[in-house]
N, CA, C and O atoms as a Maestro MAE file, in Angstrom:
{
 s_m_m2io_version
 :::
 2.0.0
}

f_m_ct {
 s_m_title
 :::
 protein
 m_atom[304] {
  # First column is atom index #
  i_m_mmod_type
  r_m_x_coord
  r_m_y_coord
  r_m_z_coord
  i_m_residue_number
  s_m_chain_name
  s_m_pdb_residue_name
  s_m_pdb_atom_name
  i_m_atomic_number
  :::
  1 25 8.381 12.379 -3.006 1 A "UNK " " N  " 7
  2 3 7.421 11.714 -2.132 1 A "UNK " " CA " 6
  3 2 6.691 12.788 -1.330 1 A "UNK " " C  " 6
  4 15 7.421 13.655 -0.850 1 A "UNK " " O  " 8
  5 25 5.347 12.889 -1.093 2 A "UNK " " N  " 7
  6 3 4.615 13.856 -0.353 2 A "UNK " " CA " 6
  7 2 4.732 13.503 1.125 2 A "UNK " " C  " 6
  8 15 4.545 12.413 1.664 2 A "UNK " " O  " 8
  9 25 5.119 14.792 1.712 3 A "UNK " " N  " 7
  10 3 5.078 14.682 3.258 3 A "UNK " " CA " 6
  11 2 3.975 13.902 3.691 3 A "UNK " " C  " 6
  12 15 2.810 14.008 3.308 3 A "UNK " " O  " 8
  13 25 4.583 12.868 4.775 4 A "UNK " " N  " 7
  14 3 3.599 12.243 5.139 4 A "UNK " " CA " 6
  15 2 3.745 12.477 7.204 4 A "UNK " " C  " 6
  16 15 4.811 12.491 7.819 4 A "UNK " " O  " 8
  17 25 2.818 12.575 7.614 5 A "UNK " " N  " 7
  18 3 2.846 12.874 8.919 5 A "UNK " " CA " 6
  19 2 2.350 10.974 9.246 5 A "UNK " " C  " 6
  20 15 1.752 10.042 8.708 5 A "UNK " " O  " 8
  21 25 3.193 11.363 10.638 6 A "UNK " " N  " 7
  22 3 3.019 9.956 10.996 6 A "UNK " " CA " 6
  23 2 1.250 9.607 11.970 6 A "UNK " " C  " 6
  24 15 1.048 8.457 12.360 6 A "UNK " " O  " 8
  25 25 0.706 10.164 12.103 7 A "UNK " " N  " 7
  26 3 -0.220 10.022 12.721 7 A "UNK " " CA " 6
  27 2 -1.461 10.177 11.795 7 A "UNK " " C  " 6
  28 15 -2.558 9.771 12.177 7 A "UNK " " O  " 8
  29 25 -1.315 10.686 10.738 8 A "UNK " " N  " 7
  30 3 -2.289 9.952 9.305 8 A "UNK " " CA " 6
  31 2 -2.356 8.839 8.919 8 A "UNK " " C  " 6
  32 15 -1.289 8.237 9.039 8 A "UNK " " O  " 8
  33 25 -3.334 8.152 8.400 9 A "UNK " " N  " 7
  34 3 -3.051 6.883 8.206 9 A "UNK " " CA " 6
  35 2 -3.083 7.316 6.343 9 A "UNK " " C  " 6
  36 15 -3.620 8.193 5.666 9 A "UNK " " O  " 8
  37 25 -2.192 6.151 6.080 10 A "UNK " " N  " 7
  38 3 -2.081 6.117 4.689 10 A "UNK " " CA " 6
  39 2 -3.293 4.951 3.936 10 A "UNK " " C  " 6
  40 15 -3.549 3.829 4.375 10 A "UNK " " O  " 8
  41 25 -3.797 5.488 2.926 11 A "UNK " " N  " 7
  42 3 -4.688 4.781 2.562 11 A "UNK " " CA " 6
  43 2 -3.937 3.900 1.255 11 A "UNK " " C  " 6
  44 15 -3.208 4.391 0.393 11 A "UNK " " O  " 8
  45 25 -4.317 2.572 1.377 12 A "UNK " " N  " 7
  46 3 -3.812 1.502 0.321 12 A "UNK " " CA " 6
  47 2 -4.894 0.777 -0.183 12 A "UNK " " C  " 6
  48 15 -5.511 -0.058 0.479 12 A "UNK " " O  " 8
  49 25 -5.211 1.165 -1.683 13 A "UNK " " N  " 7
  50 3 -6.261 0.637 -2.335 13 A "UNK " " CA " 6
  51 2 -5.903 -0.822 -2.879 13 A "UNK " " C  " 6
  52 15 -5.304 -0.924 -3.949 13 A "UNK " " O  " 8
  53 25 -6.143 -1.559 -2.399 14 A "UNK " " N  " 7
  54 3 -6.509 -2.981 -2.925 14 A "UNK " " CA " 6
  55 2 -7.195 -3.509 -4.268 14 A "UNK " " C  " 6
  56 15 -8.291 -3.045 -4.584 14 A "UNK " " O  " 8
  57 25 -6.640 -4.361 -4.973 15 A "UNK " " N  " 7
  58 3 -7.132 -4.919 -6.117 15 A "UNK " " CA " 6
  59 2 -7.489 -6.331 -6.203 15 A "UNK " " C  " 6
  60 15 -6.912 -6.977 -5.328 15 A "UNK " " O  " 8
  61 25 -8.306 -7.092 -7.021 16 A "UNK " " N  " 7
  62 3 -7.983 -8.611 -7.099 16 A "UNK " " CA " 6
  63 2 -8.475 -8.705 -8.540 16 A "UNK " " C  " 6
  64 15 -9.464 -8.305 -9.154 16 A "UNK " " O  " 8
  65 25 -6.860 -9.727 -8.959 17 A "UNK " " N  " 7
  66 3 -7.762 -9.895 -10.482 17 A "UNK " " CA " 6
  67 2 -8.139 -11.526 -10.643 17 A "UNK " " C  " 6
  68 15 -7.436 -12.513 -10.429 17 A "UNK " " O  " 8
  69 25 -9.335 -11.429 -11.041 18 A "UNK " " N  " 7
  70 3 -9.877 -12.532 -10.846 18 A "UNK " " CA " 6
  71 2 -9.039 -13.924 -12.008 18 A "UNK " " C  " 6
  72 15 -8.816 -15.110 -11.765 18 A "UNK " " O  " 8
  73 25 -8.740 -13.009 -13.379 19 A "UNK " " N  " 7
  74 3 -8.002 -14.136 -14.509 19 A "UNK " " CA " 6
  75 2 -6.783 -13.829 -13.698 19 A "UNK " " C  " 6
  76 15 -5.955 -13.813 -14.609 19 A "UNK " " O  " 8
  77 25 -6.135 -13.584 -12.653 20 A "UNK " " N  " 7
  78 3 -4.433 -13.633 -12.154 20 A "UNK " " CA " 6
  79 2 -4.609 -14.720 -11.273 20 A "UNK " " C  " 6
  80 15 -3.858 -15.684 -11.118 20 A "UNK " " O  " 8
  81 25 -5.771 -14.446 -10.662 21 A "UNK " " N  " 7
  82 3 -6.230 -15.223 -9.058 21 A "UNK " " CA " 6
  83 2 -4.926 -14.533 -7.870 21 A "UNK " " C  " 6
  84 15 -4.289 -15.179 -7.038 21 A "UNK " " O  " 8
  85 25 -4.848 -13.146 -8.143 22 A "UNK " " N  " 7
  86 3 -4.057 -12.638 -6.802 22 A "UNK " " CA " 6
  87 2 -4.221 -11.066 -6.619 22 A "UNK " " C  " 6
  88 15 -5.136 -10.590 -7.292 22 A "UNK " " O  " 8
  89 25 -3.469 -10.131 -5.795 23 A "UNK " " N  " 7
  90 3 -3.935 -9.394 -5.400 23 A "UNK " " CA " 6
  91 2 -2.958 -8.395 -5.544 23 A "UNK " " C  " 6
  92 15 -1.771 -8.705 -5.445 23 A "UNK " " O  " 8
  93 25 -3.449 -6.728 -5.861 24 A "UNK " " N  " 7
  94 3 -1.857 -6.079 -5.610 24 A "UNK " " CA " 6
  95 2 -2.729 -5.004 -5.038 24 A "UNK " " C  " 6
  96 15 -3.937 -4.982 -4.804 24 A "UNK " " O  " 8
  97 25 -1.569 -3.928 -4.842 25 A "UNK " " N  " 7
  98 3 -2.304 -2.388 -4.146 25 A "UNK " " CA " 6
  99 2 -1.183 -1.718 -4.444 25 A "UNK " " C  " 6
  100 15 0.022 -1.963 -4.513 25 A "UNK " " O  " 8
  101 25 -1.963 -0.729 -4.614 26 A "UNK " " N  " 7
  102 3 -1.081 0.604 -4.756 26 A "UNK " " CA " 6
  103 2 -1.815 1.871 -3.642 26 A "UNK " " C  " 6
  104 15 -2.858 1.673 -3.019 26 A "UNK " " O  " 8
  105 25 -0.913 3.307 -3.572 27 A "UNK " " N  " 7
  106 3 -1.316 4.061 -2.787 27 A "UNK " " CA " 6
  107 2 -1.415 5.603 -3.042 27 A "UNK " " C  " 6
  108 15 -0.325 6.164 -3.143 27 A "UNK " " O  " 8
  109 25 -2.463 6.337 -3.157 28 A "UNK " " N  " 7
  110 3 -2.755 7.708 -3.213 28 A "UNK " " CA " 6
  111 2 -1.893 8.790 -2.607 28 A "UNK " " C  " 6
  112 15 -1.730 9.921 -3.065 28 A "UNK " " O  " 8
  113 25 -1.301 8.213 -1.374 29 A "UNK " " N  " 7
  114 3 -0.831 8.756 -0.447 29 A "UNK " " CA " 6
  115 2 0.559 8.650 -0.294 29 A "UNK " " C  " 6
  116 15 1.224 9.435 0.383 29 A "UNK " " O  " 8
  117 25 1.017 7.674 -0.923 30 A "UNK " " N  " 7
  118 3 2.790 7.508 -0.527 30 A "UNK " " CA " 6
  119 2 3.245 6.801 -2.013 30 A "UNK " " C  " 6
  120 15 3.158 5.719 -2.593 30 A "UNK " " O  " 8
  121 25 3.754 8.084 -2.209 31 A "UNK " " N  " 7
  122 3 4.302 8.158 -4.032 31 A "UNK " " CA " 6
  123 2 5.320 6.663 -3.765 31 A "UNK " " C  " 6
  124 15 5.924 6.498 -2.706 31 A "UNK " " O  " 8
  125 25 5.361 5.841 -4.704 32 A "UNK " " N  " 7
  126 3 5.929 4.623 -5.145 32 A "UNK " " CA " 6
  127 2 5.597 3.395 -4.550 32 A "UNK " " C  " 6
  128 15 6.029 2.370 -5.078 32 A "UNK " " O  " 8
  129 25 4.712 3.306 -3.262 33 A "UNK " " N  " 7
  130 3 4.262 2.015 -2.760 33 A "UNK " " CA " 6
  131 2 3.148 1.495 -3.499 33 A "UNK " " C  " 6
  132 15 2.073 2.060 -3.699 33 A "UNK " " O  " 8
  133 25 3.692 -0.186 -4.070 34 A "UNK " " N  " 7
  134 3 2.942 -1.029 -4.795 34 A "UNK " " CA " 6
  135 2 3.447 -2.232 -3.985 34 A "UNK " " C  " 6
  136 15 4.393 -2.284 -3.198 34 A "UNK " " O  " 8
  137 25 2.592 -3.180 -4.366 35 A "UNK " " N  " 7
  138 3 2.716 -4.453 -3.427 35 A "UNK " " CA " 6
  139 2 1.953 -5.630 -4.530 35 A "UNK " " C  " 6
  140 15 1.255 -5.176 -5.437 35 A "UNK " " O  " 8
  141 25 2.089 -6.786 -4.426 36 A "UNK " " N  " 7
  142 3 1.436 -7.535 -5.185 36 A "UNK " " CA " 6
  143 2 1.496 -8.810 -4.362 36 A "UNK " " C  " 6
  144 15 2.572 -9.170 -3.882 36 A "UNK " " O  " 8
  145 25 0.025 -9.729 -4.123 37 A "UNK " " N  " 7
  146 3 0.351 -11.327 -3.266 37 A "UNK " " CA " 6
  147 2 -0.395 -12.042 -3.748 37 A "UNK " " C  " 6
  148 15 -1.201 -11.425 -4.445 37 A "UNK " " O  " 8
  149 25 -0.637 -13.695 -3.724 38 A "UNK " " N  " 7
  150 3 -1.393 -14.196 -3.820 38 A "UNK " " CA " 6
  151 2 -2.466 -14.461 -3.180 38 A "UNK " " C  " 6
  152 15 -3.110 -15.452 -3.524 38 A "UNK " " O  " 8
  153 25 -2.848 -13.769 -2.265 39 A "UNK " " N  " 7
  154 3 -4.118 -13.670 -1.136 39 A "UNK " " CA " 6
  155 2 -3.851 -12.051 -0.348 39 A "UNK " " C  " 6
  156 15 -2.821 -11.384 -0.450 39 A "UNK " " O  " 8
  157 25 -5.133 -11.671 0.459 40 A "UNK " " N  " 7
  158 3 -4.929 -10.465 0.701 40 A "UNK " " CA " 6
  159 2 -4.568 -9.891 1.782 40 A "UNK " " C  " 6
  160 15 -4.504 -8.701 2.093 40 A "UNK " " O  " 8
  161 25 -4.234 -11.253 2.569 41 A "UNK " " N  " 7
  162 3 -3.217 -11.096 3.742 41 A "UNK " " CA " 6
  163 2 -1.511 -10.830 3.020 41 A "UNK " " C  " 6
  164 15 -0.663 -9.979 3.286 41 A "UNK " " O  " 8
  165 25 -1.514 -11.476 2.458 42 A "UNK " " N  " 7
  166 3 0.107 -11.523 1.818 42 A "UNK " " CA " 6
  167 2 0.362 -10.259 1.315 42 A "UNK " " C  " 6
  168 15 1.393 -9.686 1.668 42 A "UNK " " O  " 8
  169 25 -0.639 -9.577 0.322 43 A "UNK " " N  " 7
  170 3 -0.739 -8.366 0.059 43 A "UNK " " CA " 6
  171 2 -0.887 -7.051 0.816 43 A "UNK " " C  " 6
  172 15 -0.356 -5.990 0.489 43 A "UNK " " O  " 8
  173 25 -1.619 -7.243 1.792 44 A "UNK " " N  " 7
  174 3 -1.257 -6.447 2.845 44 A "UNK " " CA " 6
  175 2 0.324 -6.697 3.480 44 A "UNK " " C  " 6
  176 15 1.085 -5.739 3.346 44 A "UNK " " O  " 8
  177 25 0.685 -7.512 3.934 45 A "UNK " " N  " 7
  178 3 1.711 -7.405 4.149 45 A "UNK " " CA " 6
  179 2 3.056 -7.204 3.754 45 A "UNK " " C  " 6
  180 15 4.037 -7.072 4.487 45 A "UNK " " O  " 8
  181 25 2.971 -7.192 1.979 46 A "UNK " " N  " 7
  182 3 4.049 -6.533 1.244 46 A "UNK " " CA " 6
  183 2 4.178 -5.107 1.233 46 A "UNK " " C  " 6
  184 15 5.201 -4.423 1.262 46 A "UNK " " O  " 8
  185 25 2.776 -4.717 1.179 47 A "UNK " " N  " 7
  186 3 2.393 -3.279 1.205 47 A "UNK " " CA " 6
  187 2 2.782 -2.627 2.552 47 A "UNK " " C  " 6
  188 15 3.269 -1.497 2.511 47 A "UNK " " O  " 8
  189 25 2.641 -3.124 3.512 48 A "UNK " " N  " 7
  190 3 3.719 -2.986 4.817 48 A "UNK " " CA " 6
  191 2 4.886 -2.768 4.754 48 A "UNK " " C  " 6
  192 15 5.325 -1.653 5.034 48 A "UNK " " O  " 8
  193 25 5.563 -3.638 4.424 49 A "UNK " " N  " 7
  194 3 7.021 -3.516 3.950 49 A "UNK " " CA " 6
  195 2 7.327 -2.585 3.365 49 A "UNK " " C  " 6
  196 15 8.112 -1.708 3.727 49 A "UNK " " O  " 8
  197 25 6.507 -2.696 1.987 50 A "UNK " " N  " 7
  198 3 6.528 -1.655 1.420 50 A "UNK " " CA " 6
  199 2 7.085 -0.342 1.984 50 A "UNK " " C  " 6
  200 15 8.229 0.110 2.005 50 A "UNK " " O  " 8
  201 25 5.774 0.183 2.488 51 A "UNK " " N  " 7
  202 3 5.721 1.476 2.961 51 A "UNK " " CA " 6
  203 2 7.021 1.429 4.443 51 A "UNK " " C  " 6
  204 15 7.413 2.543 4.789 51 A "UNK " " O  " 8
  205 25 7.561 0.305 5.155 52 A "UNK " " N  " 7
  206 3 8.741 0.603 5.857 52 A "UNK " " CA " 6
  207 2 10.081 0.937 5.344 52 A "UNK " " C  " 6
  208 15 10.949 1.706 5.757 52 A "UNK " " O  " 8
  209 25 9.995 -0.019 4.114 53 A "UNK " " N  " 7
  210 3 11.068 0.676 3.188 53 A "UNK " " CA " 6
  211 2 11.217 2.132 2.455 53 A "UNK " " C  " 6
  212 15 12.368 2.381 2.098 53 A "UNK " " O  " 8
  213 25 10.365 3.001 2.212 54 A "UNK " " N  " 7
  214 3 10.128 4.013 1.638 54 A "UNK " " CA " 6
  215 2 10.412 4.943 2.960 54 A "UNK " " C  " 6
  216 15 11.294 5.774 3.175 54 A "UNK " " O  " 8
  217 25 9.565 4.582 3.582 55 A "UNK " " N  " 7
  218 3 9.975 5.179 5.334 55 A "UNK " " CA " 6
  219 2 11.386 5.513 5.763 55 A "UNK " " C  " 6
  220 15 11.836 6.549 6.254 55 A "UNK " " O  " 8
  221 25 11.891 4.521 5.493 56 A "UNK " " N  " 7
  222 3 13.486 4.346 5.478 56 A "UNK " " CA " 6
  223 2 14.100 5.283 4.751 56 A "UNK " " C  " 6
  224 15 14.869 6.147 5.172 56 A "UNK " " O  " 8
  225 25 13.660 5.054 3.374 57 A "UNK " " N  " 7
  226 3 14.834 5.732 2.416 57 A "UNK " " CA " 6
  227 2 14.636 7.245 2.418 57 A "UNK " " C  " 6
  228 15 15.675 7.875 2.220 57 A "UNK " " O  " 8
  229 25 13.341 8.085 2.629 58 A "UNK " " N  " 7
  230 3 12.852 9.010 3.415 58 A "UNK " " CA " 6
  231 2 13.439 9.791 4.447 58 A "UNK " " C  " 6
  232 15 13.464 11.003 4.661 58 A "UNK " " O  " 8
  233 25 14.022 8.554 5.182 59 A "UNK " " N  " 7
  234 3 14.848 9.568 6.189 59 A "UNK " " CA " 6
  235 2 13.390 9.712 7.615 59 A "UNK " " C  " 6
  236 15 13.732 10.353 8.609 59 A "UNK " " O  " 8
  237 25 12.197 9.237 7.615 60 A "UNK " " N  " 7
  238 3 11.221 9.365 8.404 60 A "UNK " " CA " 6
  239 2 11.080 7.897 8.977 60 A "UNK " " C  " 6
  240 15 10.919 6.768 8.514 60 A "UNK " " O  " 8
  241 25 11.242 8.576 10.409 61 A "UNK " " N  " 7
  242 3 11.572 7.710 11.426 61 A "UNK " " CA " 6
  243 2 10.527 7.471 12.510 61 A "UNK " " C  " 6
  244 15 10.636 7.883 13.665 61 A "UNK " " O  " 8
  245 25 9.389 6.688 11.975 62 A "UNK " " N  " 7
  246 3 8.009 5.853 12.233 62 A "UNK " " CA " 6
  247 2 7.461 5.099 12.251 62 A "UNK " " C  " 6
  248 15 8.311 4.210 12.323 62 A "UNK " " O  " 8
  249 25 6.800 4.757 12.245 63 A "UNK " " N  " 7
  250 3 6.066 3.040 11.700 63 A "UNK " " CA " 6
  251 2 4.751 3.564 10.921 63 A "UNK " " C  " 6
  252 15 3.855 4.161 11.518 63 A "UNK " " O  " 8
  253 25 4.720 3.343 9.806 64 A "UNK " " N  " 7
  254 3 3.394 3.866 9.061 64 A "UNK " " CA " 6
  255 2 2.337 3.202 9.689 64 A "UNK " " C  " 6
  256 15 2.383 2.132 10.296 64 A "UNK " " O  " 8
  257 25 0.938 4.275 9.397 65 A "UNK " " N  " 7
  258 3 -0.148 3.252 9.787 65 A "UNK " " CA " 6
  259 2 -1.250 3.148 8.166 65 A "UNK " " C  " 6
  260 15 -1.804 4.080 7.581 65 A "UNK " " O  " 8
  261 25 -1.250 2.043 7.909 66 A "UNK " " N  " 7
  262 3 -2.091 2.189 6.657 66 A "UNK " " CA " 6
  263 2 -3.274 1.171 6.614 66 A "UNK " " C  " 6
  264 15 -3.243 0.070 7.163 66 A "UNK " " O  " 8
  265 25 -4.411 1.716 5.832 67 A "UNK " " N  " 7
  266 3 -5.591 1.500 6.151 67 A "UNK " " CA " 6
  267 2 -5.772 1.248 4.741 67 A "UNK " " C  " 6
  268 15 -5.469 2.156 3.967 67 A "UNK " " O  " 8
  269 25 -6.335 -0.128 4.162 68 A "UNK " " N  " 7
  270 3 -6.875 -0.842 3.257 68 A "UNK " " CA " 6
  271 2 -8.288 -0.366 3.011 68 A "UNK " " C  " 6
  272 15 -9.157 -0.042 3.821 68 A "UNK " " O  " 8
  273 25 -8.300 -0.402 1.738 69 A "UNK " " N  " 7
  274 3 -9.661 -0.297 1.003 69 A "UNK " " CA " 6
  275 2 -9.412 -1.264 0.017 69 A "UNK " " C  " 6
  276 15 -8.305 -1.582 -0.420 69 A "UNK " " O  " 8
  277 25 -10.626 -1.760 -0.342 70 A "UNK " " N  " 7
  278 3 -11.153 -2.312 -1.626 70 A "UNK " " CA " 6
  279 2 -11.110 -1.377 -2.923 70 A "UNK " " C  " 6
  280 15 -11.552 -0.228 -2.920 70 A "UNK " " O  " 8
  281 25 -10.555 -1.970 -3.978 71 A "UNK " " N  " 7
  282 3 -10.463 -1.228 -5.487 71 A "UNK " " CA " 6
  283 2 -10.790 -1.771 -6.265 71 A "UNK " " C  " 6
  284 15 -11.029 -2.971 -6.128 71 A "UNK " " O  " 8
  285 25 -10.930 -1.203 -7.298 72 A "UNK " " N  " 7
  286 3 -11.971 -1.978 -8.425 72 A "UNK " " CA " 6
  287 2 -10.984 -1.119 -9.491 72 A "UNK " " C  " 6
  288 15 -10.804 0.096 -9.571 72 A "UNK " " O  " 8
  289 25 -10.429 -2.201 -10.259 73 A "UNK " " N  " 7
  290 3 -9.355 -1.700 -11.308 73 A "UNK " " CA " 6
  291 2 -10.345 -0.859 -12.390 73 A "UNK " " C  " 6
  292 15 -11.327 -1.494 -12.774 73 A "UNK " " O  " 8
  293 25 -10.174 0.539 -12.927 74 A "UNK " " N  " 7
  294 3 -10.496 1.179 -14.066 74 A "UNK " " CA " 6
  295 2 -11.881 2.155 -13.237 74 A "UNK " " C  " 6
  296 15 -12.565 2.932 -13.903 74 A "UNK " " O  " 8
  297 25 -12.051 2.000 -12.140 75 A "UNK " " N  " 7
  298 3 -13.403 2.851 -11.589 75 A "UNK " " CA " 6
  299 2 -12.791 3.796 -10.865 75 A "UNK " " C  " 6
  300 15 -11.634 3.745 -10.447 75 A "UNK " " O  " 8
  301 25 -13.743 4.854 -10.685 76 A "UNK " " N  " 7
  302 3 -13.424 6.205 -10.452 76 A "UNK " " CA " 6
  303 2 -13.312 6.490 -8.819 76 A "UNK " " C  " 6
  304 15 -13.040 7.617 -8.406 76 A "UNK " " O  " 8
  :::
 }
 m_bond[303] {
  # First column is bond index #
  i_m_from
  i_m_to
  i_m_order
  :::
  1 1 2 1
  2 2 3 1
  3 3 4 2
  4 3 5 1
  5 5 6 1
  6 6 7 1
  7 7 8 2
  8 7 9 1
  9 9 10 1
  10 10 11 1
  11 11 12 2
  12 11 13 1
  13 13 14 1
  14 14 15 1
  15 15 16 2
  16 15 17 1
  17 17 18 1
  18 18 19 1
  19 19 20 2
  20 19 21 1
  21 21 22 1
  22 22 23 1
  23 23 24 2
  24 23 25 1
  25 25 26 1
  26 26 27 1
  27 27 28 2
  28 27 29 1
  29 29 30 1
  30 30 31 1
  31 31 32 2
  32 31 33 1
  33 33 34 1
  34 34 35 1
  35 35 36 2
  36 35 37 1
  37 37 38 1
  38 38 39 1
  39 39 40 2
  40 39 41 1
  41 41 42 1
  42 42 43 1
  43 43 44 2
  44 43 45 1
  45 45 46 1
  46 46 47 1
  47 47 48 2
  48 47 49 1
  49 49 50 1
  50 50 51 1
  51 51 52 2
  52 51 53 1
  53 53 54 1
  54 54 55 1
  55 55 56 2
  56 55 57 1
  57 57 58 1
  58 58 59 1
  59 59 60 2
  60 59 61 1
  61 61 62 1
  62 62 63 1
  63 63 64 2
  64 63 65 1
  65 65 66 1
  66 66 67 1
  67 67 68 2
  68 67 69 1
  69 69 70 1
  70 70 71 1
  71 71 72 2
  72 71 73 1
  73 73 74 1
  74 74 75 1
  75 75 76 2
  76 75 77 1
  77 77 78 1
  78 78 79 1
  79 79 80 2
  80 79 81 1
  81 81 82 1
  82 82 83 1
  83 83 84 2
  84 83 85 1
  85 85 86 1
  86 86 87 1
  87 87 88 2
  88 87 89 1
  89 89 90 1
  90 90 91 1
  91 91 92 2
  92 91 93 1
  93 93 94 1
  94 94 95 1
  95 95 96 2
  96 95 97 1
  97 97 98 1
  98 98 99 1
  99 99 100 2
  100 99 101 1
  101 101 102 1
  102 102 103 1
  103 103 104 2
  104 103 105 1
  105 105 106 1
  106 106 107 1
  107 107 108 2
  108 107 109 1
  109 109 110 1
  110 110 111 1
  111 111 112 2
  112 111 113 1
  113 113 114 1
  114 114 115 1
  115 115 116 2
  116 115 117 1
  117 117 118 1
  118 118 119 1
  119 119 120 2
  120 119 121 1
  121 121 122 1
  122 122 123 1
  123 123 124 2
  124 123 125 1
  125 125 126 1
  126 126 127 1
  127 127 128 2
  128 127 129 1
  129 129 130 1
  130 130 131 1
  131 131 132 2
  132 131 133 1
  133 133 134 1
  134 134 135 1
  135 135 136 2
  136 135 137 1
  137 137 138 1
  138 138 139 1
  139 139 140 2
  140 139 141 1
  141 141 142 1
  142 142 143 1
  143 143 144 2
  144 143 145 1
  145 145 146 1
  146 146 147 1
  147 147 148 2
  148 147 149 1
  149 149 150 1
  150 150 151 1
  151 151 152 2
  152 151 153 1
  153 153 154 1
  154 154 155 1
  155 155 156 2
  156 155 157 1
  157 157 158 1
  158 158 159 1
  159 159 160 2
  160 159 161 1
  161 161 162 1
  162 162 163 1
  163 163 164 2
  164 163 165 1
  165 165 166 1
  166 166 167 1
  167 167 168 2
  168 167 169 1
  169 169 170 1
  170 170 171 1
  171 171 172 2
  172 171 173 1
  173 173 174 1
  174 174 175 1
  175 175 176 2
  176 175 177 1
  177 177 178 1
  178 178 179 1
  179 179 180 2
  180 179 181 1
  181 181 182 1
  182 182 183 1
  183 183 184 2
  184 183 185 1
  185 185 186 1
  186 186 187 1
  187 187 188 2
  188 187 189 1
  189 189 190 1
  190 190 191 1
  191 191 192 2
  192 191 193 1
  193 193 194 1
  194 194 195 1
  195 195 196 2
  196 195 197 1
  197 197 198 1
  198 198 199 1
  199 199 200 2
  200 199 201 1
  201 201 202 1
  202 202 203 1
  203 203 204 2
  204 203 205 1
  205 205 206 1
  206 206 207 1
  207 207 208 2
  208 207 209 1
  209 209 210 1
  210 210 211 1
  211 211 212 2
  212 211 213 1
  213 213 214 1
  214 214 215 1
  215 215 216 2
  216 215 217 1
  217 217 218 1
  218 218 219 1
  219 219 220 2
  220 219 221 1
  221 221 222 1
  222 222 223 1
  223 223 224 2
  224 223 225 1
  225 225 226 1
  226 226 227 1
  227 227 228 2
  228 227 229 1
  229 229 230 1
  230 230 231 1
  231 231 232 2
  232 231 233 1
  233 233 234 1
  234 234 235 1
  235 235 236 2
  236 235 237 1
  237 237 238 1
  238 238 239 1
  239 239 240 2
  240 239 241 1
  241 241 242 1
  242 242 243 1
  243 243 244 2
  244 243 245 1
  245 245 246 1
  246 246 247 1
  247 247 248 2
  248 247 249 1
  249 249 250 1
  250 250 251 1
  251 251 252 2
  252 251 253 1
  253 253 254 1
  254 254 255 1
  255 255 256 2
  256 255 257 1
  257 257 258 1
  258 258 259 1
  259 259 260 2
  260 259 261 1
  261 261 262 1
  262 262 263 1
  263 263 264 2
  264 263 265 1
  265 265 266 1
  266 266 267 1
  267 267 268 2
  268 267 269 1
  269 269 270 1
  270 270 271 1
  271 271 272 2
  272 271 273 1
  273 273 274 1
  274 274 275 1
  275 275 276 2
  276 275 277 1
  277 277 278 1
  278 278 279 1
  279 279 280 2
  280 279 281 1
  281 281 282 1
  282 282 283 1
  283 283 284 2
  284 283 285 1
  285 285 286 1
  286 286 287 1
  287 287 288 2
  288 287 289 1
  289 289 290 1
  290 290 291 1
  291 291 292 2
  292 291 293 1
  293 293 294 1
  294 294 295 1
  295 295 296 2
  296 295 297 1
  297 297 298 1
  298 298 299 1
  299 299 300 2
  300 299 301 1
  301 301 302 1
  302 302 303 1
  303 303 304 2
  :::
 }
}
């Protein structure tokens, strides 16, 4: 997992697939956080978790701050 300082915000790219009708994210910034919801509140908030659990197992003792973007599956 890449050092992450707690006062960076972690960026979490957002997806929606329209034939699923739901939402997941993954992250550039914090090797293994994925999240998946049926709306993009829910999805944000797995992705939360997410990243508290990784936090945890890490041994880094913070509260992440992560900052959503919009993604567009297969674009650069």
């Amino acid at each position: 997992m890449p050092m992450v300082h707690e006062s960076q915000p972690i960026r979490v790219h957002v997806f929606y697939s329209p034939t699923a009708h739901s939402y997941w994210a993954n992250s550039p910034d914090l090797n293994g956080l994925a999240a998946s919801g049926e709306t993009r509140a829910e999805v944000e908030q797995e992705a939360l978790w997410a990243a508290e659990t990784l936090f945890d197992v890490a041994g880094i003792h913070a509260q992440p701050v992560l900052t959503f973007q919009d993604a567009v599956f297969g674009a650069e």
